[in-house]
C-alpha positions as CSV (number, residue, x, y, z in Angstrom):
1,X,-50.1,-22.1,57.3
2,X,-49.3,-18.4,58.2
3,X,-46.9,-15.8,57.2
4,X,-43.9,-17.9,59.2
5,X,-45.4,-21.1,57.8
6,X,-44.2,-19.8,54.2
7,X,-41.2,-17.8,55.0
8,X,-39.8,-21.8,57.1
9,X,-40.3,-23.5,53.3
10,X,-39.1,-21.2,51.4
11,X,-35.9,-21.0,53.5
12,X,-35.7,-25.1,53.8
13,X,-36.2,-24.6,49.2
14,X,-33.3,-22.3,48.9
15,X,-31.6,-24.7,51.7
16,X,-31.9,-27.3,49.2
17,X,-30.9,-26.7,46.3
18,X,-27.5,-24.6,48.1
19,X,-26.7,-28.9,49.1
20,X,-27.8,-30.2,45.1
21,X,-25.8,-26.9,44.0
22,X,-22.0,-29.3,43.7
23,X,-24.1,-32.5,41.9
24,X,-26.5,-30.2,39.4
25,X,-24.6,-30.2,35.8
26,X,-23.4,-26.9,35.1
27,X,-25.0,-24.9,32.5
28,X,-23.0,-25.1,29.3
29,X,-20.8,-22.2,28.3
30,X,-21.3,-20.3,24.9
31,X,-18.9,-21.6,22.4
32,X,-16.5,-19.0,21.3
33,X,-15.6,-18.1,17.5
34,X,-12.3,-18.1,16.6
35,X,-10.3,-16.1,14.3
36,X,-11.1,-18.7,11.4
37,X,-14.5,-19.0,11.9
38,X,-15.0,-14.8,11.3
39,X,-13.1,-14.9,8.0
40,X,-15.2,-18.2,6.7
41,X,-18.4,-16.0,7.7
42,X,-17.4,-13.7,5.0
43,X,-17.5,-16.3,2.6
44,X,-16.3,-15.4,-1.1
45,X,-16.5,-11.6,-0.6
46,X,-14.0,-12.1,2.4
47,X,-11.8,-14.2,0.2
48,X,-11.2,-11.4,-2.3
49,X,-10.6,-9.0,0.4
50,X,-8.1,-11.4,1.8
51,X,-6.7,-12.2,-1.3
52,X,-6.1,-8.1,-1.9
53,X,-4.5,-7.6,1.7
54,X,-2.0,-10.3,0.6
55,X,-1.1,-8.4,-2.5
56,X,-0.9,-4.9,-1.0
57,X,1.4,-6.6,2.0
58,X,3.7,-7.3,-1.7
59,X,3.1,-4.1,-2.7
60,X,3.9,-2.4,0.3
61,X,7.3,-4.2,0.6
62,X,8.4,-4.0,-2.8
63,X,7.3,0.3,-2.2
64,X,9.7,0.1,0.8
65,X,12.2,-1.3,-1.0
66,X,12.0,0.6,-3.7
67,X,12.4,3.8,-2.2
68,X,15.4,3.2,-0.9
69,X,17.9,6.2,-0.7
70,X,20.6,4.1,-2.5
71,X,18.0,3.5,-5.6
72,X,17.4,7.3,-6.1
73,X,20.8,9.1,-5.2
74,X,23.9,7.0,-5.3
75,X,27.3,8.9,-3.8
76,X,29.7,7.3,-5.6
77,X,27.2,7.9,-8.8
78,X,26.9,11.3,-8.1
79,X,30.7,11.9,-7.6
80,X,31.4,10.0,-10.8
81,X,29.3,12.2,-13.1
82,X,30.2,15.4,-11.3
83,X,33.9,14.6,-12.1
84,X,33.0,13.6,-15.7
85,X,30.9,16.9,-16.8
86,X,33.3,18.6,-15.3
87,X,35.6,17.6,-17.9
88,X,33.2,17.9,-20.2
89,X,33.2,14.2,-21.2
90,X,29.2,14.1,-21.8
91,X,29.2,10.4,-24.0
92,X,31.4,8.7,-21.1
93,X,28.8,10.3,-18.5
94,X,26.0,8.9,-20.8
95,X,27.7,5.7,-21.1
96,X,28.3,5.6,-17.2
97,X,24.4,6.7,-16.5
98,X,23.3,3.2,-18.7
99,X,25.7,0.9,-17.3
100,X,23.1,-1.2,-15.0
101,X,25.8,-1.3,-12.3
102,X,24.8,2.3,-11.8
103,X,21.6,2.4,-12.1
104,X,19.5,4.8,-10.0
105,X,16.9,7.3,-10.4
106,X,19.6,9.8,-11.1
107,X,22.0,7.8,-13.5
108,X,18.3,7.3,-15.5
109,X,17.5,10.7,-15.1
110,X,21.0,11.9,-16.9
111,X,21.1,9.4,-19.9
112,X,17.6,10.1,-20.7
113,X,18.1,13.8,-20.2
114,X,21.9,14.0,-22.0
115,X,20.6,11.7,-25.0
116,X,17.8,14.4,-25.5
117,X,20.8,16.9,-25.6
118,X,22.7,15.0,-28.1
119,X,20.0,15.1,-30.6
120,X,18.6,17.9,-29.5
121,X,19.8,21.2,-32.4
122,X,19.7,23.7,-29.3
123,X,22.1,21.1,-27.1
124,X,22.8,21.6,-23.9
125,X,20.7,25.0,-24.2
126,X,17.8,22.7,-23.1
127,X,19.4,20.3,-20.3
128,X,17.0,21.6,-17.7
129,X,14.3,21.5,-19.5
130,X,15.3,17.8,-20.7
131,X,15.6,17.0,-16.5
132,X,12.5,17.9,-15.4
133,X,11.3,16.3,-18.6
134,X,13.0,13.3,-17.5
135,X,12.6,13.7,-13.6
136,X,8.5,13.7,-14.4
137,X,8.5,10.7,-16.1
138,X,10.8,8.7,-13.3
139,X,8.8,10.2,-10.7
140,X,6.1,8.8,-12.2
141,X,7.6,5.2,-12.2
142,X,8.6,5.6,-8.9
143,X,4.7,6.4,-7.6
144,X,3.6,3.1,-9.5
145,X,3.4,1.1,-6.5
146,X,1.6,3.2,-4.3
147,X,-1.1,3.9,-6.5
148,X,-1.5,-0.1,-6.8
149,X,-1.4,0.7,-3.3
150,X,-4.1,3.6,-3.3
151,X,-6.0,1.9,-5.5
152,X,-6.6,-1.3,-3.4
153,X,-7.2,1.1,-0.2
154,X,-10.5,2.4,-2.5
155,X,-11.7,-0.7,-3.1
156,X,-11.5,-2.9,0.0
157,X,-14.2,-0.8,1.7
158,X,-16.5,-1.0,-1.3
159,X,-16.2,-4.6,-0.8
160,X,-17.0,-5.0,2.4
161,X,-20.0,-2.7,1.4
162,X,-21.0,-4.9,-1.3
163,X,-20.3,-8.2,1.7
164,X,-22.7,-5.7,3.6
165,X,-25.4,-5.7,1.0
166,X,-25.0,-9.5,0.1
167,X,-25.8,-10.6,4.1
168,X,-28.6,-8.8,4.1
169,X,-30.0,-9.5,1.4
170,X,-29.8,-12.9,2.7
171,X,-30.9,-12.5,5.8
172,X,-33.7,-11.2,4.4
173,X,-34.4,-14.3,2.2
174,X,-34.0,-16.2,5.1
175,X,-37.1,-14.1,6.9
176,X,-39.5,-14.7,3.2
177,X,-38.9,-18.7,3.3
178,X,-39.4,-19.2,7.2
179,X,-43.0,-20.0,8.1
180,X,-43.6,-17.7,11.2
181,X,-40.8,-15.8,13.4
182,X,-37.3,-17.1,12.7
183,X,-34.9,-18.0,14.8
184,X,-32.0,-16.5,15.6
185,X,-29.6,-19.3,14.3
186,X,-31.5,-19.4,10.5
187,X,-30.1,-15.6,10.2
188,X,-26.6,-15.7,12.0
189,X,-24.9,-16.3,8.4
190,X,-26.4,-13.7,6.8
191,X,-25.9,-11.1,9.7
192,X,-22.3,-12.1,10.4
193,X,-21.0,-12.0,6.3
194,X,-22.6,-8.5,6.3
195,X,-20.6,-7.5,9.3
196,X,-17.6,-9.3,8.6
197,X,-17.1,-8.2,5.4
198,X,-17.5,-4.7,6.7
199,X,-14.5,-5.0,9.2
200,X,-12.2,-6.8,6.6
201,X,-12.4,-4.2,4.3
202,X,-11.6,-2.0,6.8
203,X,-8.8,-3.7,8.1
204,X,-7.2,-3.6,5.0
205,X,-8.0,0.1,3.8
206,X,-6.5,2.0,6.9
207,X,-3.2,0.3,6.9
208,X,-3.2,0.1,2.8
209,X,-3.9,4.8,3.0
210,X,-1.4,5.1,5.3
211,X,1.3,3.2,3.3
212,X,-0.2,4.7,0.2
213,X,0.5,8.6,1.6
214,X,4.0,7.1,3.3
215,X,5.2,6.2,-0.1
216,X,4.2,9.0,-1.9
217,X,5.7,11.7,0.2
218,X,8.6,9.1,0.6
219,X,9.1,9.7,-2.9
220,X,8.6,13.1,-3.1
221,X,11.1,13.5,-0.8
222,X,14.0,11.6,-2.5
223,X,12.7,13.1,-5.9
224,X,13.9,16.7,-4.4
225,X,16.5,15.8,-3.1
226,X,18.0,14.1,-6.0
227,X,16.7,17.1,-8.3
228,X,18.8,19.2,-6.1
229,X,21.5,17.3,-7.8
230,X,20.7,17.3,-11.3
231,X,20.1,21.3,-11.4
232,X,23.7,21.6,-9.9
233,X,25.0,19.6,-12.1
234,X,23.0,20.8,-15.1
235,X,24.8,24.4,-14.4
236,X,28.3,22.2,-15.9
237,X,26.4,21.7,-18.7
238,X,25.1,25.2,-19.3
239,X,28.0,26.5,-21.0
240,X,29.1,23.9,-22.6
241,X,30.1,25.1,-26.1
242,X,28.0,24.0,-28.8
243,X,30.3,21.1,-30.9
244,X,30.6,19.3,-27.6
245,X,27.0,19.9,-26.8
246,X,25.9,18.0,-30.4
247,X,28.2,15.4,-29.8
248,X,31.1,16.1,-31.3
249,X,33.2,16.6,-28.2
250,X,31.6,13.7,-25.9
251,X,35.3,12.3,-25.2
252,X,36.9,15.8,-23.6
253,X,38.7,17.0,-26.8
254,X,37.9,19.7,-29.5
């Protein structure tokens, strides 16, 4: 047939199949992955990292609680030993500092800092000294958590790295032991542990840093502010004469 010939059966083909179009099976949708299925492709590398996202969530709240305004400067703390040195009663301010019912960073920071004092021979000569002493060592304390913290930021990457390496690797196993091209399925559990593990460790690093520099400067913060106590208080103590400063005149009297 001619040129029309063609163009009538094409259009009665395409005619056709529009009417077979409602009966013809569908073709079937790609299942989708869920949430699960990801973290089971990272297999036990992913388990780690999941297991360290669970304890730096811990960490995290235990850091938040921890640095609490009320656990480094306590008003009615503060009042308490201003009103004691004052008088110049330096073993019922110690006393006071060590009851646990006081406890803060700056009750800690005096009992350390005034024991020094008592055994010290120079006194109360050395009270600021003894503080930041003291404050350096609380501080310290105080930063434990967020290095925990820090410290699982570091590694989560690393392994999701080392996930990375691992699903290649067998990936690449799967290519050596395959007779001819593999398909795409045989190397879909390799290929997705190497880039699961990757985002995990990810997922848990960024949030982990930012708690980690939160902390620290949250820290800081408090640190200075309380120290901005001590030192004023530590002027009370500065001239204290030197029987009371040994010891000897703890209760108020000469």
């Amino acid at each position: 047939m001619g040129r029309g010939g063609t163009i009538r059966y094409t259009t009665k083909g395409v005619a056709l199949i529009d009417m077979l179009a409602p009966v013809l099976p569908a073709a079937a949708p790609a299942a989708s992955r869920s949430l699960l299925d990801y973290i089971a492709a990272g297999r036990e590398i992913g388990a780690v990292i999941i297991l360290l996202s669970i304890v730096a969530l811990a960490l995290v709240i235990a850091g938040v609680i921890r640095t609490q305004r009320s656990r480094f400067l306590r008003e009615d703390v503060s009042e308490k030993l201003d009103e004691l040195l004052q008088r110049g009663e330096t073993d019922a301010a110690e006393a006071y500092c060590r009851d646990p019912e006081n406890d803060c960073f700056l009750s800690r920071l005096f009992a350390q800092s005034l024991e020094r004092c008592r055994r010290s021979p120079f006194g109360f000569l050395e009270i600021r000294s003894a503080l930041e002493e003291s404050g350096r060592e609380q501080v310290s304390r105080a930063y434990r958590s967020a290095d925990w913290i820090g410290l699982i930021a570091s590694v989560a990457p690393m392994l999701g790295l080392l996930g990375t390496v691992v699903g290649i690797l067998v990936a690449f196993d799967t290519i050596s032991r395959t007779d001819g091209v593999p398909r795409p399925g045989e190397l879909a559990g390799g290929i997705s542990q190497a880039l699961v593990t990757t985002v995990m460790g990810l997922l848990v690093a960024i949030p982990c840093t930012f708690a980690y520099t939160y902390l620290r400067n949250r820290v800081d913060q408090l640190a200075a502010e309380t120290g901005e106590h001590a030192e004023r208080m530590a002027s009370l103590l500065e001239g204290a004469a030197p029987d009371r400063a040994n010891g000897s005149g703890g209760g108020g009297a000469a």
